[in-house]
C-alpha positions in Angstrom: 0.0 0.0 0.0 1.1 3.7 -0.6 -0.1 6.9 -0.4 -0.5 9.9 -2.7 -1.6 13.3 -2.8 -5.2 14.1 -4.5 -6.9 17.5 -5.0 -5.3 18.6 -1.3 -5.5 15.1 0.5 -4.0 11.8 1.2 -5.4 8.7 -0.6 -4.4 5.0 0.1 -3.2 3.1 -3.0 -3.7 -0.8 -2.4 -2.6 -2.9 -5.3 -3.9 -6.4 -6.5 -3.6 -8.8 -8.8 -6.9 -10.4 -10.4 -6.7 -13.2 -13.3 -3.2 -11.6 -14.5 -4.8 -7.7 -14.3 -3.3 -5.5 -11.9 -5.6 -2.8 -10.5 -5.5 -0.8 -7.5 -8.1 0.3 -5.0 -8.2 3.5 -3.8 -8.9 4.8 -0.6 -10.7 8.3 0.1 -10.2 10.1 3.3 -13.7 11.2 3.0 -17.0 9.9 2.3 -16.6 9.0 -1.0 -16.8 5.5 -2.1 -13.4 2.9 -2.7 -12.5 3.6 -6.2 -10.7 0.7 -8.7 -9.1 1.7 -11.3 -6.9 -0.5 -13.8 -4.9 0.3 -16.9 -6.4 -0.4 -20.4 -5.5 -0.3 -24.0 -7.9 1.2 -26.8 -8.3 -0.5 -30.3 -5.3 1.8 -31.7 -2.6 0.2 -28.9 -3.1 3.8 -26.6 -3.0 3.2 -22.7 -5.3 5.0 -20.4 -7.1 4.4 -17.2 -10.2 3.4 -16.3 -12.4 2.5 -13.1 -14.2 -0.9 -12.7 -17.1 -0.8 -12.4 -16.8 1.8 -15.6 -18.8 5.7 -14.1 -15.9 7.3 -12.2 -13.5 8.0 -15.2 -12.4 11.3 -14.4 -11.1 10.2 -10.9 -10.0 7.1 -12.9 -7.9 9.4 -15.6 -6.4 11.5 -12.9 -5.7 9.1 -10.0 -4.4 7.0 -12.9 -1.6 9.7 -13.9 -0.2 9.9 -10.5 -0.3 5.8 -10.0 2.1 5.7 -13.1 4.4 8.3 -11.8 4.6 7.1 -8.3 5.6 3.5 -10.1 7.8 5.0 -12.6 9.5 6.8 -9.5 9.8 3.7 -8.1 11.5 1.6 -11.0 
């Protein structure tokens, strides 16, 4: 688990492992519902992130883009 700055707070980052797809469960530090989110590929070989079940693809896009950094950081 690790944590990351969002819009002025601190989510938790949990990551897991399902049938060979990684996604990660996010945390809020508010009443929001646990977001997952999980890293796709469109029809023309693009990356981007979406959120499982699909409706929160905003928070999806942007939590996404700091998930990648914090792992490239990491690497």
């Amino acid at each position: 688990m690790f944590e990351l700055d969002y819009n002025g707070s601190k989510i938790k980052v949990q990551e897991h492992t399902i049938a060979s797809t990684t996604v990660f469960r996010i945390a809020f530090p508010d009443s929001r519902k646990p977001l997952v989110v999980t890293s796709a590929t469109h029809s023309n070989y693009t990356d981007f992130w979406t959120s499982v079940p699909e409706g929160r693809q905003k928070e999806a896009e942007e939590i996404g883009a700091l998930i990648s950094e914090h792992l490239n950081k990491k690497s």
